[in-house]
The first five atom37 places (N, CA, C, CB, O) and aatype in JSON, in Angstrom:
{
  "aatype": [20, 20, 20, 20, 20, 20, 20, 20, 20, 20, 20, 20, 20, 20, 20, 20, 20, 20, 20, 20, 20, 20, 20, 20, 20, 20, 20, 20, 20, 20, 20, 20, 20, 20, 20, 20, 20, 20, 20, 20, 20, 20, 20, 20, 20, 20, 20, 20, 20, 20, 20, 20, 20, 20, 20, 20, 20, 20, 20, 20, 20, 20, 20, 20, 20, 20, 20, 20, 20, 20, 20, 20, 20, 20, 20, 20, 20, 20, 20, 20, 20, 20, 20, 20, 20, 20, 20, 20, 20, 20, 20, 20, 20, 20, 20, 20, 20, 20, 20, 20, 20, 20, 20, 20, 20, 20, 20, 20],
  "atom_mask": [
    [1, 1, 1, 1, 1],
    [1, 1, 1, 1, 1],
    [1, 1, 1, 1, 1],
    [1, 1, 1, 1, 1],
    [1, 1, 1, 1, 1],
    [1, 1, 1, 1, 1],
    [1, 1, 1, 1, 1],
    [1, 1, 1, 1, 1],
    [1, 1, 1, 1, 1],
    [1, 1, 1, 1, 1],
    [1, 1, 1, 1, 1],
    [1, 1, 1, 1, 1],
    [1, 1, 1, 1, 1],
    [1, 1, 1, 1, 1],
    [1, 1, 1, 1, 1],
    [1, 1, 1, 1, 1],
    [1, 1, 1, 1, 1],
    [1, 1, 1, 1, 1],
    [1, 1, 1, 1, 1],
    [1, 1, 1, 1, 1],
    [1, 1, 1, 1, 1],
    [1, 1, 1, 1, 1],
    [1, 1, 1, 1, 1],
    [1, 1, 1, 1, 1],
    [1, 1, 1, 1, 1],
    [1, 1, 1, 1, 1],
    [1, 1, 1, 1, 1],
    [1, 1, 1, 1, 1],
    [1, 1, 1, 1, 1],
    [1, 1, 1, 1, 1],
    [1, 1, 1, 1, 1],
    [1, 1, 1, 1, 1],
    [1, 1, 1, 1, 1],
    [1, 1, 1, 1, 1],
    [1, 1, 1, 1, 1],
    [1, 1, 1, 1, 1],
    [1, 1, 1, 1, 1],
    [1, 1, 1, 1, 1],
    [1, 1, 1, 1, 1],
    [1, 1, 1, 1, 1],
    [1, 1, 1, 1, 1],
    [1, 1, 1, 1, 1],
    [1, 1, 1, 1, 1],
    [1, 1, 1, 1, 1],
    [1, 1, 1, 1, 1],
    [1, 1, 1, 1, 1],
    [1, 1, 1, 1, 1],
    [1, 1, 1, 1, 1],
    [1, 1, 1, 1, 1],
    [1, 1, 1, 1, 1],
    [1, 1, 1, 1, 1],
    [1, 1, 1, 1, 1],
    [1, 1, 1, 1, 1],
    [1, 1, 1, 1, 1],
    [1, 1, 1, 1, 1],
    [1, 1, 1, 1, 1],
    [1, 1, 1, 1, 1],
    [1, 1, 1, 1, 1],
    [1, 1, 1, 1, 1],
    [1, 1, 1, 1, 1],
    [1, 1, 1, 1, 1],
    [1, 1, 1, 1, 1],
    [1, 1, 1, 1, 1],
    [1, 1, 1, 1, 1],
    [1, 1, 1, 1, 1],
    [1, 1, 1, 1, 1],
    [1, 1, 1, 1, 1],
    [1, 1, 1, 1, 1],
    [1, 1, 1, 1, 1],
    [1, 1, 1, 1, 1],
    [1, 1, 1, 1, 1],
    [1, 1, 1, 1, 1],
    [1, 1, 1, 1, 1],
    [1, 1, 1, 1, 1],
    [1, 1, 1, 1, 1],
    [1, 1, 1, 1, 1],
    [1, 1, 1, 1, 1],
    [1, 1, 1, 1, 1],
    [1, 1, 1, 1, 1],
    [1, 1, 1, 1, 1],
    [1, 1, 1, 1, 1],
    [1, 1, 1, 1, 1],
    [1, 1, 1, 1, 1],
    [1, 1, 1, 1, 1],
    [1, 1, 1, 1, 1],
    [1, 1, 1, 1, 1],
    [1, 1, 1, 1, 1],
    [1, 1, 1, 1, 1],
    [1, 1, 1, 1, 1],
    [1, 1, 1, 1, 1],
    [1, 1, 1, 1, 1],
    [1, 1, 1, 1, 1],
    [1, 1, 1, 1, 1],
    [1, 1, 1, 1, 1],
    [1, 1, 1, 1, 1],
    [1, 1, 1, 1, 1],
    [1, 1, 1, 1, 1],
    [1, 1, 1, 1, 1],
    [1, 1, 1, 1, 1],
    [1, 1, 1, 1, 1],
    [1, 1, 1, 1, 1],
    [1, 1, 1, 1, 1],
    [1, 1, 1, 1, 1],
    [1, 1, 1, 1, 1],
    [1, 1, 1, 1, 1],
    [1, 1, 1, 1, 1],
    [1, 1, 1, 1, 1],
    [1, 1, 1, 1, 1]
  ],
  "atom_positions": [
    [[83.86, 45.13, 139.85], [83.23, 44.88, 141.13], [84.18, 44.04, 141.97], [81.85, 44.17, 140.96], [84.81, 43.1, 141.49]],
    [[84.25, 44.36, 143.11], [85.21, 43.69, 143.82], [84.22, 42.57, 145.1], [86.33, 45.02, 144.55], [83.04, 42.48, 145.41]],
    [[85.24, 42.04, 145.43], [84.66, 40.4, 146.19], [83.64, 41.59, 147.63], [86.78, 38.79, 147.21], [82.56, 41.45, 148.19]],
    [[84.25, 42.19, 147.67], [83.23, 43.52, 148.92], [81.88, 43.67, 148.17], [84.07, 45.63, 149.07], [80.8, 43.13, 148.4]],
    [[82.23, 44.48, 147.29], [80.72, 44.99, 146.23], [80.11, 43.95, 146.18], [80.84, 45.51, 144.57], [78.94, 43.96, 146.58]],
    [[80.77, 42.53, 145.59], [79.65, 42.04, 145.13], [78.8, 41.38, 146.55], [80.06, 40.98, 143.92], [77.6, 41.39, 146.28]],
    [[78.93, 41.07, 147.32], [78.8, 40.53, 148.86], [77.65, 41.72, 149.0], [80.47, 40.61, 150.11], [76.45, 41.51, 149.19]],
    [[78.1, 42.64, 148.91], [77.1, 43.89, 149.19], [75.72, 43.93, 148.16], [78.04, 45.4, 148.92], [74.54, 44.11, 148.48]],
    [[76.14, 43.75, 147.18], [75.15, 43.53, 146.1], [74.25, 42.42, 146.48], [75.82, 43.21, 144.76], [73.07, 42.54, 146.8]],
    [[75.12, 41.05, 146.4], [74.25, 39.93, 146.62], [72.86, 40.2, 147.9], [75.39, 38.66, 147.09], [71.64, 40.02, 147.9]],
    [[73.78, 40.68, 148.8], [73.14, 41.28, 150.46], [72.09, 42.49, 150.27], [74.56, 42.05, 151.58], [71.32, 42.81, 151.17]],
    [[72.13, 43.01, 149.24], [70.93, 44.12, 149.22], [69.97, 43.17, 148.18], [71.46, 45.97, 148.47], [68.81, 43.56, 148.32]],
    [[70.05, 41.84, 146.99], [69.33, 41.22, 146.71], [68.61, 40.61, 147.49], [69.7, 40.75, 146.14], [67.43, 40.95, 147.54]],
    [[68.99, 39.77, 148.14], [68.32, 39.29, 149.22], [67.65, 39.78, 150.25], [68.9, 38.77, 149.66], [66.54, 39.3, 150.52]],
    [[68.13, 40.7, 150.92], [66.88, 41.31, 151.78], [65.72, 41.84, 151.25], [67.25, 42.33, 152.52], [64.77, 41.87, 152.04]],
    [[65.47, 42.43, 149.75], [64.6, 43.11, 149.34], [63.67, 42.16, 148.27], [65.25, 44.33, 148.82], [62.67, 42.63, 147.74]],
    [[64.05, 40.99, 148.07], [63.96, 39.95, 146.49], [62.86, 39.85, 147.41], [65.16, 38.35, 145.75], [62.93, 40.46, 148.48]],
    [[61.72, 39.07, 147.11], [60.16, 38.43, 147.07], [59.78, 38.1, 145.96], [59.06, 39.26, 147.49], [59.63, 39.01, 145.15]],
    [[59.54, 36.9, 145.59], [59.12, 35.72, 144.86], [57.7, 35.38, 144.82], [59.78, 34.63, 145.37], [57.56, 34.61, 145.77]],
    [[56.35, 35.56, 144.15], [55.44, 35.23, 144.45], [54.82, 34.46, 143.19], [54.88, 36.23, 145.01], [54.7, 34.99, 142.09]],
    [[54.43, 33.06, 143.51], [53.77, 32.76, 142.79], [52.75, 33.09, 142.16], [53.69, 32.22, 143.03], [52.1, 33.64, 143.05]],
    [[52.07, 33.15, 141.13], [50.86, 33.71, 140.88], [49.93, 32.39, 140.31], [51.06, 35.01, 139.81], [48.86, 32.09, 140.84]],
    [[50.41, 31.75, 139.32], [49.51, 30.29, 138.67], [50.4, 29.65, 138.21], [48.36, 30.38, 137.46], [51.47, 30.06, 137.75]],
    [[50.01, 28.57, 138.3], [50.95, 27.23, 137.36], [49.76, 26.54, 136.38], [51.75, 25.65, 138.66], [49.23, 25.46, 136.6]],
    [[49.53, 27.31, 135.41], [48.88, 26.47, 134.13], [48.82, 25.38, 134.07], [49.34, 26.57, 133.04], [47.83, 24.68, 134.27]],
    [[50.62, 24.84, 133.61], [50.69, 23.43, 133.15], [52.33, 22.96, 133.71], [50.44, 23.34, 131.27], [53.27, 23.75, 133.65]],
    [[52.41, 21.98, 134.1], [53.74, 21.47, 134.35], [55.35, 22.4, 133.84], [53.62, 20.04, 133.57], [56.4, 22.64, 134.44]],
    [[54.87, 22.71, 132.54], [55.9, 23.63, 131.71], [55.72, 25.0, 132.07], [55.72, 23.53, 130.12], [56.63, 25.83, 131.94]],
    [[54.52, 25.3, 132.55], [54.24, 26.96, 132.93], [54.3, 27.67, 134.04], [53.13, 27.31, 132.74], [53.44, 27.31, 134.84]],
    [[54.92, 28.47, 134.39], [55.02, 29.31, 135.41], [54.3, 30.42, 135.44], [56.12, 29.61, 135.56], [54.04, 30.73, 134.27]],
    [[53.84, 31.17, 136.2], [53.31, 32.58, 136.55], [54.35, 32.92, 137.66], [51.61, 32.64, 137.1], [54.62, 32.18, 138.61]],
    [[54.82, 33.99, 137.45], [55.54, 34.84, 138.74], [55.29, 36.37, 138.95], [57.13, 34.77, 138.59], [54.63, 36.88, 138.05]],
    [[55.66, 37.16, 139.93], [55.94, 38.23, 140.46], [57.03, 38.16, 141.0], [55.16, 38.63, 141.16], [57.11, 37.18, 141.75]],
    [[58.28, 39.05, 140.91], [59.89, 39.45, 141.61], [59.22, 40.68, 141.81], [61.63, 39.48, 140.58], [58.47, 41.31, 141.05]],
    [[59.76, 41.0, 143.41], [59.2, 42.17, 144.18], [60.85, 42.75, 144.34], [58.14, 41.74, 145.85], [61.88, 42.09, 144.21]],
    [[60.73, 44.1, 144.65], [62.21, 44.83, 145.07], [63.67, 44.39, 144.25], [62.51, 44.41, 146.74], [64.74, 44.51, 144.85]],
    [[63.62, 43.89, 142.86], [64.67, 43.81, 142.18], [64.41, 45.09, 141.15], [64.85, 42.35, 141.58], [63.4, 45.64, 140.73]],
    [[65.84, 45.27, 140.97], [66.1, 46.13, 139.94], [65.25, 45.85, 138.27], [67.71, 46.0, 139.86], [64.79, 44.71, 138.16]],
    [[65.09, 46.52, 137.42], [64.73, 45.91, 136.48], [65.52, 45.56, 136.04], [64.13, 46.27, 135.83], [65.37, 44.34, 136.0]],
    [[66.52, 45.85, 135.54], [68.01, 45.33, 134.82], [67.96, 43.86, 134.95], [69.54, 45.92, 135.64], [67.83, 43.05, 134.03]],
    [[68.13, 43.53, 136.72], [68.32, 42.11, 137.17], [66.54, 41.53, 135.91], [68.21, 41.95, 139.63], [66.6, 41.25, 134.72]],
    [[65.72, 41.54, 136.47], [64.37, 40.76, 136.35], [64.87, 40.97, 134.38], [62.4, 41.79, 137.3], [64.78, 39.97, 133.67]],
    [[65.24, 41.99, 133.91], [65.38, 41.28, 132.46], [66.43, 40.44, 131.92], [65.37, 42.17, 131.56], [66.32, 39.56, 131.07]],
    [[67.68, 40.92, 132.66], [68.51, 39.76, 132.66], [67.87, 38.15, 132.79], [69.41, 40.04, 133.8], [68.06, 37.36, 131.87]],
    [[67.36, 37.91, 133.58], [66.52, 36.85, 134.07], [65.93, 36.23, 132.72], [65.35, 37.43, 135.13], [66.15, 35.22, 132.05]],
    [[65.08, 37.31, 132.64], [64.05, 37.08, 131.33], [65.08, 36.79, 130.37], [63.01, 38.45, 130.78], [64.97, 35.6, 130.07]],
    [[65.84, 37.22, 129.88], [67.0, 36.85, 128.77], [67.5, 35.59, 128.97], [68.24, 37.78, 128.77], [67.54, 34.7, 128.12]],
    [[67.84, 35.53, 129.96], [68.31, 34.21, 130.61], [67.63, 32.83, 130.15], [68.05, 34.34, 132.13], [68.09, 31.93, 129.44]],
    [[66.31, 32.98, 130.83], [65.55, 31.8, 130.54], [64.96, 31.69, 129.23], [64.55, 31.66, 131.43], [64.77, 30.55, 128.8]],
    [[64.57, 32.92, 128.35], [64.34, 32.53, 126.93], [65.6, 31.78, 126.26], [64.0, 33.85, 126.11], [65.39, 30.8, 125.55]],
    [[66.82, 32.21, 126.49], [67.64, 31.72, 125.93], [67.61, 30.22, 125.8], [68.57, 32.17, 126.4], [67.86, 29.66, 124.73]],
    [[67.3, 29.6, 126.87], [67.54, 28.19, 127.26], [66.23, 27.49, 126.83], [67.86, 28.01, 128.89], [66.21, 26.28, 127.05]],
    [[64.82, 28.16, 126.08], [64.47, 27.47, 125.2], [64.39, 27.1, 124.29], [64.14, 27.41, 125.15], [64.42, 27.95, 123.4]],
    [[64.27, 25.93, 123.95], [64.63, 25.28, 122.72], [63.26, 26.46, 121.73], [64.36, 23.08, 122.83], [62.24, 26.98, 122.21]],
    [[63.79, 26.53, 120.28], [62.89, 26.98, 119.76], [62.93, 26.5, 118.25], [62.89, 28.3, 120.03], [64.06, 26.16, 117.89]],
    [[62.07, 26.42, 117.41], [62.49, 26.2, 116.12], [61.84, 27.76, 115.05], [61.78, 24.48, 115.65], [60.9, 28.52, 115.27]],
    [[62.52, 27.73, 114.3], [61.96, 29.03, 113.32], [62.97, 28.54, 112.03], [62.36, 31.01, 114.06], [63.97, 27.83, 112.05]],
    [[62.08, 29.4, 110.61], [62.56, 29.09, 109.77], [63.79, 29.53, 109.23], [61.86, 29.12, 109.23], [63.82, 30.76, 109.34]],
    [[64.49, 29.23, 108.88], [66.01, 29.35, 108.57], [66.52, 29.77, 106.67], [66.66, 27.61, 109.08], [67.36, 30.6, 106.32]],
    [[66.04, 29.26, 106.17], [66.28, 28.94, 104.38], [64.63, 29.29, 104.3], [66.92, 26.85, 103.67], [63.66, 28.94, 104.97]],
    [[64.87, 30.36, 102.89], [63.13, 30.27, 102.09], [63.61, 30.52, 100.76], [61.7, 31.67, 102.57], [64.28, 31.46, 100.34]],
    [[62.99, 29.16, 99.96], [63.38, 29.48, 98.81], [61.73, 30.23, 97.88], [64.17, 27.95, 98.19], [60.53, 30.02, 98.02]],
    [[62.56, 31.1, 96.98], [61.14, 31.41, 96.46], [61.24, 31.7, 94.91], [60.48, 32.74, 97.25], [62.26, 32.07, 94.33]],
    [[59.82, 31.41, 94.26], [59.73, 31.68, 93.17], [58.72, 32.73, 92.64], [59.65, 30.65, 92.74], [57.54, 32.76, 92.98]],
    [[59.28, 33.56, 91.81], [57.94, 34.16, 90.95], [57.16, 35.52, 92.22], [56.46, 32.37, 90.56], [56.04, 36.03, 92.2]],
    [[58.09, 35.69, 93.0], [57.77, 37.12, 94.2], [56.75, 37.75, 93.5], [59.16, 38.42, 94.54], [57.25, 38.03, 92.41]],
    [[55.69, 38.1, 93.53], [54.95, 39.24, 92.64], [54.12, 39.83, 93.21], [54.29, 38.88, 91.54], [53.15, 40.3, 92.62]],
    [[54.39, 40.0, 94.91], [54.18, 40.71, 95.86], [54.99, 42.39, 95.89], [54.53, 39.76, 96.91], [55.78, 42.35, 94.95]],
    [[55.05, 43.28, 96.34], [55.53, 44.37, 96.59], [56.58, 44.43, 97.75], [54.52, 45.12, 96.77], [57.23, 45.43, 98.06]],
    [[56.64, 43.23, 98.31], [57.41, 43.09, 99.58], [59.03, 42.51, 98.89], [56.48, 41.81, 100.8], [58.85, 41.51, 98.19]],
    [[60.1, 42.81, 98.94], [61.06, 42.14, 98.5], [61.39, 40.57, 99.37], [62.16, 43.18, 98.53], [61.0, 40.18, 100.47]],
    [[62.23, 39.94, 98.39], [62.1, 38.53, 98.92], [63.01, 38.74, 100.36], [62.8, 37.23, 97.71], [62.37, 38.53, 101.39]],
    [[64.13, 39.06, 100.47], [65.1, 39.12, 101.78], [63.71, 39.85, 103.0], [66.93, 40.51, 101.39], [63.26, 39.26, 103.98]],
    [[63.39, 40.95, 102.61], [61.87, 41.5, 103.76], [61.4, 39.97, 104.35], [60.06, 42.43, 102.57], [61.6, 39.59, 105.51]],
    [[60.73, 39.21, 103.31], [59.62, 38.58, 103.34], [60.79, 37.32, 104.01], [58.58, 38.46, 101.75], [60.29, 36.7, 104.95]],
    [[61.47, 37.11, 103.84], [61.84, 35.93, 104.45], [62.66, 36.17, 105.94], [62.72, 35.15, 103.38], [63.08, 35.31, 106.72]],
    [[62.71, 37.21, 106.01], [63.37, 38.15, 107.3], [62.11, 37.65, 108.41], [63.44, 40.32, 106.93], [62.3, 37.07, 109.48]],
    [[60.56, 38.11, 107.74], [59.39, 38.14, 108.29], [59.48, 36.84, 108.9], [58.25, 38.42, 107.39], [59.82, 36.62, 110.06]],
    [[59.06, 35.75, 107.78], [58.67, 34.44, 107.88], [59.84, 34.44, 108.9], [58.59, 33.4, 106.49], [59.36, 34.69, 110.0]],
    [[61.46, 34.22, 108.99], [61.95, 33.54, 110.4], [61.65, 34.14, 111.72], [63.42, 33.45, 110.42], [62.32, 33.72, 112.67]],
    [[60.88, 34.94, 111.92], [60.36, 35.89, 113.29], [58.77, 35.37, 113.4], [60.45, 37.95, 112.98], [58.11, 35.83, 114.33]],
    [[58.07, 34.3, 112.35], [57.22, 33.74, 112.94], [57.44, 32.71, 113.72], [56.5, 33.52, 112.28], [58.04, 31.7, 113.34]],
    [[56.87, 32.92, 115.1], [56.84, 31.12, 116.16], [56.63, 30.49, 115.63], [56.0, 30.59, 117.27], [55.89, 30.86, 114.71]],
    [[56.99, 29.03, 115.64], [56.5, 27.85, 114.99], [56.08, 27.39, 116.12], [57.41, 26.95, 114.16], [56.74, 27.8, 117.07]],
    [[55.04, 26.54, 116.42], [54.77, 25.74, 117.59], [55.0, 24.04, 117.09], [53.1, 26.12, 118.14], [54.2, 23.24, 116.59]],
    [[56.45, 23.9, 117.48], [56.85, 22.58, 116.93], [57.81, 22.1, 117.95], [57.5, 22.63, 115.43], [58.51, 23.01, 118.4]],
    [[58.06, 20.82, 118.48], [58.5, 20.07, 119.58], [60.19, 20.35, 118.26], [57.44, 18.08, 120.1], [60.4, 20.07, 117.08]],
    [[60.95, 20.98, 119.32], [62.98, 20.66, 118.41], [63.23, 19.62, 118.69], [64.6, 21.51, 118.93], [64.16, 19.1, 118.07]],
    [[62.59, 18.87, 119.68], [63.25, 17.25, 119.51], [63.03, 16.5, 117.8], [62.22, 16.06, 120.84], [63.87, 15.82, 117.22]],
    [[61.84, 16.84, 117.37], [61.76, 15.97, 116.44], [63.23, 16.6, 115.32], [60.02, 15.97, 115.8], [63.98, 15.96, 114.59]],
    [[63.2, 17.29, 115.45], [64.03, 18.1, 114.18], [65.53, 17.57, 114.6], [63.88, 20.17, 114.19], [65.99, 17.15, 113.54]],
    [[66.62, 17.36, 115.74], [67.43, 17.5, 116.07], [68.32, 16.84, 115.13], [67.35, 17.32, 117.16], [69.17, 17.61, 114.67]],
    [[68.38, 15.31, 114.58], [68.7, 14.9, 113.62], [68.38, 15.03, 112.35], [68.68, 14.18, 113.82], [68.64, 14.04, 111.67]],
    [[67.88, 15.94, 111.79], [67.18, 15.46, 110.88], [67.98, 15.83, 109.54], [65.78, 15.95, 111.02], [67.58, 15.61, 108.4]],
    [[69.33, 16.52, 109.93], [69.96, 16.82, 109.18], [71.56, 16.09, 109.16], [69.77, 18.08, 109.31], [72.04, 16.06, 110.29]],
    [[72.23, 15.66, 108.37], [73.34, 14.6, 108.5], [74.44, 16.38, 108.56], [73.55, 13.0, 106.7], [74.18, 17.45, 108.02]],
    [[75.8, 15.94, 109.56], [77.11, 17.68, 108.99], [77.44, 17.51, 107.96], [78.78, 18.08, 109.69], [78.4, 18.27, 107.84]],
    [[77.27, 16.87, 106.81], [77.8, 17.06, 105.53], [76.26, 17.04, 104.62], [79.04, 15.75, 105.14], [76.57, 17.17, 103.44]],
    [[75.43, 16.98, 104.69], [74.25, 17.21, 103.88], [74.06, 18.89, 103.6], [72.91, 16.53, 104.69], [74.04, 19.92, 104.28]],
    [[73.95, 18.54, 102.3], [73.48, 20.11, 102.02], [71.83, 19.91, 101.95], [74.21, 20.87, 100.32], [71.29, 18.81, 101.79]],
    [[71.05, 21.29, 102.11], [69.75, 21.53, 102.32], [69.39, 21.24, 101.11], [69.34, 22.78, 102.82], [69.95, 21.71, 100.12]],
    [[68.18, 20.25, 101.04], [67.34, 19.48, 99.94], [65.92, 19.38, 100.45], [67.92, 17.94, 99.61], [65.53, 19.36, 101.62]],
    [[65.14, 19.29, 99.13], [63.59, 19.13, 99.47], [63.62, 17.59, 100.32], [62.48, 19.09, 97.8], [62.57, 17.24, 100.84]],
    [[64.58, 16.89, 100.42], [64.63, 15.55, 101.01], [64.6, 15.68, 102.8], [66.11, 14.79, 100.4], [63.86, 15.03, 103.55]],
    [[65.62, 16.71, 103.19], [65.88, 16.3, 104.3], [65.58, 18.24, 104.97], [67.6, 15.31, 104.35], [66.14, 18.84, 105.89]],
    [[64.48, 18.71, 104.0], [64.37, 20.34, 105.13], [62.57, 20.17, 104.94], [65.35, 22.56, 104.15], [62.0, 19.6, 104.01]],
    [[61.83, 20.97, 106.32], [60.6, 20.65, 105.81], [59.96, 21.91, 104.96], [59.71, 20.2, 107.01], [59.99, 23.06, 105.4]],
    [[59.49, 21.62, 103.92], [59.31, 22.37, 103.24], [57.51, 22.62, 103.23], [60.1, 21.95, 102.09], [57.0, 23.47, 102.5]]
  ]
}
């Protein structure tokens, strides 16, 4: 894209973009509507801002005695794709760069 295109691009965003609020829940929550953008752009967006939240999910599952039908790598694939609803501030330290993972310092 050249410094023309993109000028042109930016210039067809803007005349057509509309922004509408819809609700604000809670301080942290937004509701929106983007009118006349591409979808590409509005998921970019969306990619965008998930990225930049903090999230926590599980990482390590240790297991014993599986005697489910599900294999353990499945089942722990599962468990890190559940949300946790947990503040990452508390977690941020909670691990020293030279500690290896222990029932001491992972929550188990």
């Amino acid at each position: 894209i050249t410094s023309r295109n993109g000028r042109e691009f930016l210039e067809k965003i803007r005349s057509n973009f509309k922004l509408n609020i819809l609700e604000r829940p809670s301080p942290n929550e937004l509701v929106f509507e983007m009118i006349g953008v591409d979808v590409s752009f509005a998921n970019a967006l969306r990619r965008i801002m998930i990225s930049d939240v903090p999230t926590v999910a599980i990482e390590h599952v240790y297991m014993w005695n599986n005697s489910s039908i599900v294999h353990d790598e499945v089942l722990a694939h599962r468990l890190g794709l559940v949300p946790l609803d947990a503040d990452p501030r508390f977690f941020e330290d909670f691990m020293g760069e030279d500690d290896d993972p222990s029932d001491l310092n992972t929550v188990v």
